[in-house]
C-alpha positions in Angstrom: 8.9 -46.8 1.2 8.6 -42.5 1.9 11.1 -40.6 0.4 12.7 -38.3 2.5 11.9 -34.5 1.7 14.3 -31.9 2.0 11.6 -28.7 2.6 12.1 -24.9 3.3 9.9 -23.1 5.2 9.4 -19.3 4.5 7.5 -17.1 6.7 5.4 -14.7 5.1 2.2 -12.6 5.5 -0.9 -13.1 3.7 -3.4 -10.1 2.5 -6.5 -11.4 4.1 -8.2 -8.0 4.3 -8.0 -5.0 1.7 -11.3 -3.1 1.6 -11.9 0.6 2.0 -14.9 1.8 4.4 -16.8 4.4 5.2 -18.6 6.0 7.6 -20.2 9.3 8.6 -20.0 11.0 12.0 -21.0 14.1 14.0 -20.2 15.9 17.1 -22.1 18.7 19.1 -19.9 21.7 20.4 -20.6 24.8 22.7 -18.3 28.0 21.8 -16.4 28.9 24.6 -17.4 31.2 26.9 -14.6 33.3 25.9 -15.2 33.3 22.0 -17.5 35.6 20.5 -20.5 34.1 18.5 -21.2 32.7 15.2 -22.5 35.1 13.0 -21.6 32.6 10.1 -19.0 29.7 8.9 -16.3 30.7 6.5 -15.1 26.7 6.3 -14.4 23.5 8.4 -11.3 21.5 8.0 -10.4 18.2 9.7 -7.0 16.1 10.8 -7.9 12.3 11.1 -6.1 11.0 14.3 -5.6 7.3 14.6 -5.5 6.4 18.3 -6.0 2.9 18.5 -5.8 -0.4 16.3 -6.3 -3.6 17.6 -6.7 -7.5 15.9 -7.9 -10.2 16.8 -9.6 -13.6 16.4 -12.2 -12.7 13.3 -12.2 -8.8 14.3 -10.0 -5.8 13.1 -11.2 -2.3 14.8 -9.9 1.3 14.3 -10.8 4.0 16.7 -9.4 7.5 16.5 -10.8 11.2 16.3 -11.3 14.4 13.4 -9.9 17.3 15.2 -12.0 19.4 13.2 -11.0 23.6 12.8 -14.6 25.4 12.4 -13.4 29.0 10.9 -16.2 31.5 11.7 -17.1 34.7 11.1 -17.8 36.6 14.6 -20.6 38.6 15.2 -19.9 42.4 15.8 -15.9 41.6 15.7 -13.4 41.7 12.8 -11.3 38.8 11.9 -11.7 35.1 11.5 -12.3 33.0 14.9 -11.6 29.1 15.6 -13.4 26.3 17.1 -11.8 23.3 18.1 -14.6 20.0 17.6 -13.3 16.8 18.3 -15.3 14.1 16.7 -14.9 10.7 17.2 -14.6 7.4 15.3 -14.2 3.6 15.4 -14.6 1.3 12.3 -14.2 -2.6 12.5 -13.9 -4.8 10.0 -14.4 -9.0 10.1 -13.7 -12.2 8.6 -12.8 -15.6 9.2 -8.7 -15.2 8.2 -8.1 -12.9 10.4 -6.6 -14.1 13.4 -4.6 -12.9 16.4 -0.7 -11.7 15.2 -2.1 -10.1 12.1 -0.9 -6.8 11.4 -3.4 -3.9 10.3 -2.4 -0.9 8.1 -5.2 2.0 7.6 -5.2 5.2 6.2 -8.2 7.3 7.2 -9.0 10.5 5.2 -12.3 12.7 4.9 -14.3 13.0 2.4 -16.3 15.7 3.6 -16.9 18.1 6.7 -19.1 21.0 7.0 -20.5 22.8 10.1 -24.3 23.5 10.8 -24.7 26.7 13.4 -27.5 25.6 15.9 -27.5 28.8 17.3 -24.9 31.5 17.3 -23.1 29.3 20.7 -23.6 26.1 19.3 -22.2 23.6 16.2 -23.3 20.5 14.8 -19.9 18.9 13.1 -20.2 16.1 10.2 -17.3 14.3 8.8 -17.8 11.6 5.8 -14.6 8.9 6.1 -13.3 6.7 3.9 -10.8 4.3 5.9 -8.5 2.2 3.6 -7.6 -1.1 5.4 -5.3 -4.2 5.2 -5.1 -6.8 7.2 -1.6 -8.8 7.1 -2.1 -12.5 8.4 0.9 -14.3 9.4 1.5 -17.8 7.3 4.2 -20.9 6.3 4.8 -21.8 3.3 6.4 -25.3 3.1 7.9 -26.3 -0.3 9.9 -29.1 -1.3 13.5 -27.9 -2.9 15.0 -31.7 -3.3 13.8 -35.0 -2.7 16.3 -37.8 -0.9 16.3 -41.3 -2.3 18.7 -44.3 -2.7 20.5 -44.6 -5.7 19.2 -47.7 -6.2 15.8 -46.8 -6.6 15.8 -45.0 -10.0 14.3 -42.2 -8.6 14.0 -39.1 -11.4 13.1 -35.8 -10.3 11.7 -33.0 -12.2 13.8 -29.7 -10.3 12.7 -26.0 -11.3 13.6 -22.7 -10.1 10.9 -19.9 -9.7 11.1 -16.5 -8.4 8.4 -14.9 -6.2 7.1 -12.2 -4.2 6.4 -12.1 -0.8 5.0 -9.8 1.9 7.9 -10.9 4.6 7.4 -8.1 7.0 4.9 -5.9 8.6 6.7 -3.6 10.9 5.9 -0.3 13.1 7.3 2.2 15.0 6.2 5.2 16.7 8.3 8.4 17.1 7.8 12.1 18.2 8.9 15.3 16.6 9.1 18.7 19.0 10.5 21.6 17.5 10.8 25.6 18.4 9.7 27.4 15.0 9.7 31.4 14.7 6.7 32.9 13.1 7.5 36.5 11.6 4.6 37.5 9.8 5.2 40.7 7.0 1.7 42.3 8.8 1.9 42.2 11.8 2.4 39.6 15.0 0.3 36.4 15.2 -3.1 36.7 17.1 -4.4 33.3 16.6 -3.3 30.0 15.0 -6.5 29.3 12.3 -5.4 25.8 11.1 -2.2 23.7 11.0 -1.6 20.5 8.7 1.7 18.1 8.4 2.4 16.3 5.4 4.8 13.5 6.0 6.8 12.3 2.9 9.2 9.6 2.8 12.5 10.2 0.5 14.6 7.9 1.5 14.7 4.4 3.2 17.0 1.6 2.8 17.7 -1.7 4.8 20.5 -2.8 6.1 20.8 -6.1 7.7 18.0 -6.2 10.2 17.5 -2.5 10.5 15.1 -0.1 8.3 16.6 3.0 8.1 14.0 5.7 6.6 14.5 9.5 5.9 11.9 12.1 5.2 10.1 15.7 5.5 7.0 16.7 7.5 5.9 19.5 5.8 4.2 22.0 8.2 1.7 24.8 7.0 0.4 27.0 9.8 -2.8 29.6 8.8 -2.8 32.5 11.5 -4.3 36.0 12.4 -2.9 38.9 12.5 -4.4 41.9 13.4 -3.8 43.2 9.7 -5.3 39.8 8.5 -4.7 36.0 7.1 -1.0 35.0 6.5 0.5 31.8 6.2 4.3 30.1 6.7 5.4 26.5 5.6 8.2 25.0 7.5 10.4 21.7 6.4 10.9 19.7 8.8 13.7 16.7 8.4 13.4 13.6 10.0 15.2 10.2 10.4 14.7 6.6 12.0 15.2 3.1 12.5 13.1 0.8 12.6 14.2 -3.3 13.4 13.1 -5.4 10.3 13.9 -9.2 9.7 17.0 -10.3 8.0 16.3 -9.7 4.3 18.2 -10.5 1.1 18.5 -7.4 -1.5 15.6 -7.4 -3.4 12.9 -5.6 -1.6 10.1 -3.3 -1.6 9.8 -1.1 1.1 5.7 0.8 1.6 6.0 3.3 4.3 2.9 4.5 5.7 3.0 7.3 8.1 -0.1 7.9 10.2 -0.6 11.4 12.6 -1.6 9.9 16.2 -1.7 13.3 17.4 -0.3 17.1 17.0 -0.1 19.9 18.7 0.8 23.5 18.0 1.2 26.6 20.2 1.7 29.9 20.2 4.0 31.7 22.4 3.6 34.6 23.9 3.2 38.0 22.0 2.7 36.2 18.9 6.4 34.7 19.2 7.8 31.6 18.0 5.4 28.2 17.6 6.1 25.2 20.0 5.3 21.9 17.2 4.9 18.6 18.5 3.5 15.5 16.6 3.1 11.7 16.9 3.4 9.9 13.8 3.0 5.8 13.5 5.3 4.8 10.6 4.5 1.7 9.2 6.2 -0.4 6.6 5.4 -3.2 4.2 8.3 -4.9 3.0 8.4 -7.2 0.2 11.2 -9.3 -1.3 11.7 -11.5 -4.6 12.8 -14.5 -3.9 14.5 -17.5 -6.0 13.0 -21.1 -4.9 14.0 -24.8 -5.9 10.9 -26.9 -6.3 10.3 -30.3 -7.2 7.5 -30.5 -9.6 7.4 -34.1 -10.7 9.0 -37.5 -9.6 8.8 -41.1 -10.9 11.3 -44.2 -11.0 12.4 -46.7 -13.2 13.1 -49.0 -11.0 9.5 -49.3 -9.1 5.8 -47.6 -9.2 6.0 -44.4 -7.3 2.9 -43.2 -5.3 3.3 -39.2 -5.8 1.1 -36.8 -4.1 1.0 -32.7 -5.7 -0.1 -29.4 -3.7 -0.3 -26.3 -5.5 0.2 -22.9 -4.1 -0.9 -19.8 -5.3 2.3 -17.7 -5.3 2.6 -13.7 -6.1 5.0 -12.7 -9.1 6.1 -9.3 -9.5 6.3 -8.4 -13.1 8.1 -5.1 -13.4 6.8 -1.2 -11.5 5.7 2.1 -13.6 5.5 5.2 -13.0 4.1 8.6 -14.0 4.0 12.4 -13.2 1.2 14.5 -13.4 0.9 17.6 -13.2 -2.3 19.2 -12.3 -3.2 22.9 -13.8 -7.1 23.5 -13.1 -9.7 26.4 -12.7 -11.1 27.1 -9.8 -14.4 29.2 -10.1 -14.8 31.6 -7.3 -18.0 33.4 -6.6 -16.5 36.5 -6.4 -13.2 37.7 -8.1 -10.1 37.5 -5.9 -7.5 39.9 -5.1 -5.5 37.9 -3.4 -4.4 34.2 -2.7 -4.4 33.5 1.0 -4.3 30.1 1.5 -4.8 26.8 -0.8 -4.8 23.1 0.2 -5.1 20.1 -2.0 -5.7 16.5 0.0 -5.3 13.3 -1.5 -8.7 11.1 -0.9 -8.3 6.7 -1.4 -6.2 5.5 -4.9 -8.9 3.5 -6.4 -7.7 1.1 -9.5 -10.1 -0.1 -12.5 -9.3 -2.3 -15.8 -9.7 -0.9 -18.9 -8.9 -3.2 -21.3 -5.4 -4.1 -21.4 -4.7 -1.3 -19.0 -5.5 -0.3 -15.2 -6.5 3.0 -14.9 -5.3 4.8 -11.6 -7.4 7.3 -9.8 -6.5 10.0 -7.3 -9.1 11.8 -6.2 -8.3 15.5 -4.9 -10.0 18.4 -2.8 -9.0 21.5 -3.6 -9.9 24.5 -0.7 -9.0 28.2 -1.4 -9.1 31.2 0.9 -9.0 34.3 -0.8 -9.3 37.9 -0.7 -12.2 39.4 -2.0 -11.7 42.8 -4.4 -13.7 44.4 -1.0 -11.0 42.8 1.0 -13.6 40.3 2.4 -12.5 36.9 3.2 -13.7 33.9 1.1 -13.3 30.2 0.2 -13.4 28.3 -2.6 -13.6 24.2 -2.7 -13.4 22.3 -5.7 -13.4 18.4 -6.7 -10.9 17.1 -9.1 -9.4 14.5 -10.0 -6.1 12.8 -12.1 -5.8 9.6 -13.5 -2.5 7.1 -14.8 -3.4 4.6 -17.2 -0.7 1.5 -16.8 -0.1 -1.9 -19.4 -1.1 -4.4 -17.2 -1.7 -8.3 -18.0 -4.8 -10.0 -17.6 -5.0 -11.3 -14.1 -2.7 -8.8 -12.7 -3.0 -6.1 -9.8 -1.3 -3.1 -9.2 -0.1 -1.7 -6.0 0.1 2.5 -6.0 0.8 4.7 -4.6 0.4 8.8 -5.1 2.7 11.5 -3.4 2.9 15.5 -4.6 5.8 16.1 -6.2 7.0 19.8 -5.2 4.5 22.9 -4.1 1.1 23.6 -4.4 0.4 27.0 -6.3 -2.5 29.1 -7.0 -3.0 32.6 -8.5 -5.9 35.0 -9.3 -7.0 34.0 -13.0 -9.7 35.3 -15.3 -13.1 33.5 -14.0 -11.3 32.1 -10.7 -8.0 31.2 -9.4 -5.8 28.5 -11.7 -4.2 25.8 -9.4 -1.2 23.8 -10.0 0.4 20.8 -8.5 2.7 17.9 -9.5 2.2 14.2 -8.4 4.1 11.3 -8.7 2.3 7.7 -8.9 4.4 4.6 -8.6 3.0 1.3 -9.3 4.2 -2.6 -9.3 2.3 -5.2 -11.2 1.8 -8.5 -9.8 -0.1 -11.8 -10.4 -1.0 -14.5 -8.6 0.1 -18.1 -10.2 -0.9 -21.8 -9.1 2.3 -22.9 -9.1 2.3 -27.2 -8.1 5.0 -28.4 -6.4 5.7 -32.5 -4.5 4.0 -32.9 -1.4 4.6 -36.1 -0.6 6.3 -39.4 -2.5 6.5 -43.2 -2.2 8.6 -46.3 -4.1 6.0 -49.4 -3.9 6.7 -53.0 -4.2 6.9 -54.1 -7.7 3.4 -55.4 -9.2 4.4 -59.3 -9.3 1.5 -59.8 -11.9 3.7 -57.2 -14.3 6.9 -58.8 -14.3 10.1 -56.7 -15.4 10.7 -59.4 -18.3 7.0 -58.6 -19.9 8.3 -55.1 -20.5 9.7 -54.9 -23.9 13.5 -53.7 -24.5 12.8 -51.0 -26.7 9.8 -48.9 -27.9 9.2 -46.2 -31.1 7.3 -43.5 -30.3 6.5 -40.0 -31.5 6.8 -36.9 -28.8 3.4 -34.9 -29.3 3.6 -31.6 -29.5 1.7 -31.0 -25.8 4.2 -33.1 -24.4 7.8 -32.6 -22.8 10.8 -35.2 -22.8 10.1 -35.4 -19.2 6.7 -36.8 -20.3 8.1 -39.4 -22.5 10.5 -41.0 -20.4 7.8 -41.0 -17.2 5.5 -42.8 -19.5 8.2 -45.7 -20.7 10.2 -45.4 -17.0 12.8 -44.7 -18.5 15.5 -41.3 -18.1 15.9 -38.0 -21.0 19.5 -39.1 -21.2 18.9 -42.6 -22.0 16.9 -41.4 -24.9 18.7 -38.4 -26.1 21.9 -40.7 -26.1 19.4 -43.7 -28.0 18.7 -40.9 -30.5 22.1 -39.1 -30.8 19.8 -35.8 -30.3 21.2 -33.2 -28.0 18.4 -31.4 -26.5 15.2 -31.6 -26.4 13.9 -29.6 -29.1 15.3 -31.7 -31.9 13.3 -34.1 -30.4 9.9 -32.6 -31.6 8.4 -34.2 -35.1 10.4 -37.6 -34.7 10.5 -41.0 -34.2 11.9 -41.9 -30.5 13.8 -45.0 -29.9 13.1 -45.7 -26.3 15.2 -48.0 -24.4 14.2 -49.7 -21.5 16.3 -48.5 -18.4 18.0 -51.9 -17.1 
C-alpha cells in the first residue's frame, strides 16, 4: 500500500552560471572635420553600456558598447580636445543548464583602454573587459513535510526542521533619470564637456509585501574646459523605485545591481546649465531563509515498509561580515604637481581565494590622476592597486561580496607624487551547500508469512552504540522510542547511551 505524501513545492532559482570573461576590442575613428588634430593623447577613458541580454536554450549573450572619451592634445591650439569612439561588444556564454526563463545578471567593467594615433585624423581604440556573469535557472524543489497513514499501520516517522537559503527572485526594472544641473565654474564658463561618469549606489531598499522599494544616489562627476583651463563639479543625485517582487516572508537578502544602458550629457548654450539623462537597468537578487519540515526516515511496526530516500543539495547561510577599508596610497607622478585636477578610482571584478581557514577578498582598483604640472602643463597619472578583506570561513563554504566606496575620493600633491585616499565597505554572507536526505516515496507490504509475528520474541537486551540514535534502535526491533524509554524508565534519550535496553515488542 503507498502512503500518501503531504509535499511542498518551493520555487526557486538555481545558479547555473557564475564565471567572469574577458575579452578585448577595438574600434577605428576619424576626428571630426570640425576638431583640430592630434598632436598627442593625454588619456582614454571608457563607460561600459549594456544594450542587450538575451537567454536561451544552452546560450546566454551580452552585447553592448565602450563609449570611450579620447582626451588629446591639439596641434597648434591650447586646451584639451574630445573624441567620442564607440566600440562595440558581445560576449556569450554556454552550457547545458541553461535554459529559456533563466535570468542573467552581468557586470561589465574595463580593464584597460588606451588610444593609438594612426595619423594626426585618425584613432585606433582598445578596451580589455572583464564581464562578470550569472546565470539564474528557474527550478522546484519538492519535499515531503508529513507523511499520511492509517493508524493502524504502525507507521513511525522520523520529522525534522531545517532552515535554508534560497535564491527566490530574480527581478528587473528599468527607469530614466533627466535632470537640469547649473554648471558655475570659479574660471570661467564651460567650453567643452571632457568626460562624465555616474556612480549608482544603493542605500536603502526594503520589501514590502510584493513590492521592492529601493532608494539611492547617482553620483555625477563632470570634467569640463574652460577657457582658463580643467575644472570639475560633482552632483548628488537622489533616486527612488519600485520594483514588483514575489510575496516573501521577512528574512531576506536583497543584491541590487545597477547597470548604465545609456547616458547622456549636454551643454547648454554659453556654457549654461547641463541637461543629464541616463538609463540604468536595476536588478535584484533576492534571497530568503526559510524553515522546512522534512521527513527523514519512516518504518512500521506493524508491517515491512518499502522506503525510497532523495537527497538535495540545499544552501545554508551561516552568518554575513563585514569590513572597511580605507585606502591611503602614493601615486608617483613623472613630474611634480601643482595642482589636483581630477582623480578617479574604478572598482574592477571581486575575486575570492581560500587561505586556510579564511577567504581572502580582493578588489582590484584603477587609480587615474589629472594634474597640473609646476609649468602649468596638463598631466596624468594611472596607477594599479589593490585592497584585500580576509573573512573566517568554514571549509566548504562560499562567500558572496560585494564592495562599494564608502564617502569621497581625495587626492593632494605629496612629496614624490600625489597621496590618494578612499574608503570602501565590503559586505559578505557565508554559505554552504549540504546534502540534506529527505522521503521520496514510502510503502506498507504484506507481512512475510514465512516470518510469522509469533517467531518474534517479546522482549530483547541490547546495548545503544555510540554511532547510533534511539530512532535506530527501535527501527531495528520495530518497535517505538516511547515504548522503550517507558520499558527503561529513562527520560530522554541521552541517558540511554552506555546501557542495557530492554526492548519490548510493540503488540
Amino acid at each position: 500500500m503507498d502512503l500518501e505524501l503531504n509535499c511542498q513545492e518551493i520555487g526557486c532559482f538555481e545558479t547555473v552560471v557564475d564565471t567572469t570573461l574577458y575579452q578585448e576590442e577595438t574600434a577605428e575613428s576619424i576626428v571630426p572635420d570640425s576638431c583640430p588634430d592630434i598632436a598627442w593623447v593625454l588619456l582614454t577613458t571608457g563607460l561600459p553600456l549594456v544594450t542587450e541580454r538575451t537567454v536561451q536554450e544552452g546560450k546566454g549573450e551580452l552585447a553592448g558598447q565602450v563609449r570611450a572619451a579620447v582626451l588629446y592634445l591639439p596641434e597648434g591650439e591650447a586646451g584639451l580636445r574630445r573624441l567620442d569612439v564607440s566600440v562595440p561588444f558581445r560576449i556569450s556564454v554556454t552550457g547545458s543548464e541553461i535554459v529559456a526563463g533563466a535570468r542573467m545578471a552581468a557586470v561589465p567593467t574595463i580593464r584597460a583602454i588606451e588610444t593609438r594615433v594612426l595619423n594626426p585624423r585618425k584613432v585606433l581604440v582598445r578596451a580589455d573587459l572583464a564581464v562578470g556573469v550569472r546565470i539564474y535557472a528557474p527550478a522546484t524543489l519538492r519535499l515531503c513535510g508529513e507523511v499520511q497513514a492509517p493508524e493502524q499501520s504502525g507507521v513511525e516517522q522520523r520529522r525534522e526542521s531545517i532552515r535554508a537559503y534560497f535564491t527566490v527572485s530574480v527581478q528587473e526594472k528599468d527607469f530614466t533619470y533627466s535632470d537640469e544641473l547649473p554648471l558655475a565654474g570659479s574660471r570661467g564658463a564651460a567650453e567643452e564637456l571632457l568626460e562624465q561618469r555616474v556612480e549608482l549606489r544603493c542605500s536603502e531598499s526594503k520589501i514590502i509585501g510584493s513590492k521592492l522599494i529601493f532608494k539611492g544616489d547617482a553620483e555625477l562627476r563632470l570634467l569640463f574646459r574652460t577657457a582658463e583651463g580643467l575644472e570639475s563639479a560633482d552632483f548628488q543625485l537622489p533616486f527612488s523605485q519600485v520594483m514588483e517582487v514575489a510575496e516573501l516572508g521577512e528574512e531576506t537578502d536583497c543584491d541590487l545591481i545597477f547597470q548604465l544602458t545609456d547616458l547622456r550629457c549636454e551643454l547648454g548654450s554659453d556654457g549654461g546649465p547641463v541637461y543629464v539623462n541616463f538609463d540604468v537597468l536595476a536588478q535584484a537578487v533576492i534571497r530568503e531563509q526559510r524553515e522546512l519540515p522534512l521527513v527523514r526516515d519512516l518504518y512500521s511496526t506493524v508491517c515491512p515498509a518499502q522506503v525510497e530516500y532523495r537527497t538535495d543539495r540545499l544552501w545554508r547561510r551561516l552568518g554575513s561580515s563585514a569590513d572597511h577599508q580605507a585606502l591611503r596610497e602614493l601615486v608617483e607622478l613623472d613630474r611634480p604637481a601643482k595642482t589636483i585636477l581630477d582623480v578617479r578610482v574604478d572598482r574592477g571584478l571581486l575575486s575570492c581565494a581560500r587561505d586556510g581557514d579564511q577567504m581572502a577578498v580582493t578588489q582590484p582598483l584603477s587609480v587615474r590622476l589629472l594634474y597640473l604640472a609646476e609649468d602649468d602643463q596638463v598631466c596624468c597619472a594611472l596607477h594599479q592597486t589593490a585592497v584585500t578583506s580576509r573573512f573566517d570561513c568554514g571549509e566548504g563554504a562560499v562567500l558572496l561580496a560585494t564592495c562599494t566606496e564608502a564617502g569621497d575620493v581625495f587626492a593632494t600633491p605629496a612629496s614624490g607624487g600625489a597621496e590618494v585616499r578612499c574608503a570602501l565597505d565590503v559586505r559578505c554572507v557565508e554559505m554552504r551547500r549540504d546534502g540534506v536526505v529527505s522521503l521520496k516515496s514510502a510503502a506498507l507490504q504484506e507481512p512475510d508469512p514465512a516470518q510469522p509475528e509469533t517467531e518474534r520474541p517479546s522482549i530483547v537486551l541490547r546495548q545503544m552504540q555510540p554511532d547510533e540514535s534511539l530512532w535506530d534502535v527501535a527501527k531495528s526491533c520495530r518497535t517505538t522510542r516511547a515504548v522503550i524509554l517507558g520499558a527503561n524508565e529513562l527520560a530522554d534519550e541521552e541517558e540511554c547511551r552506555g546501557r542495557m535496553l530492554l526492548i519490548p515488542r510493540v503488540r
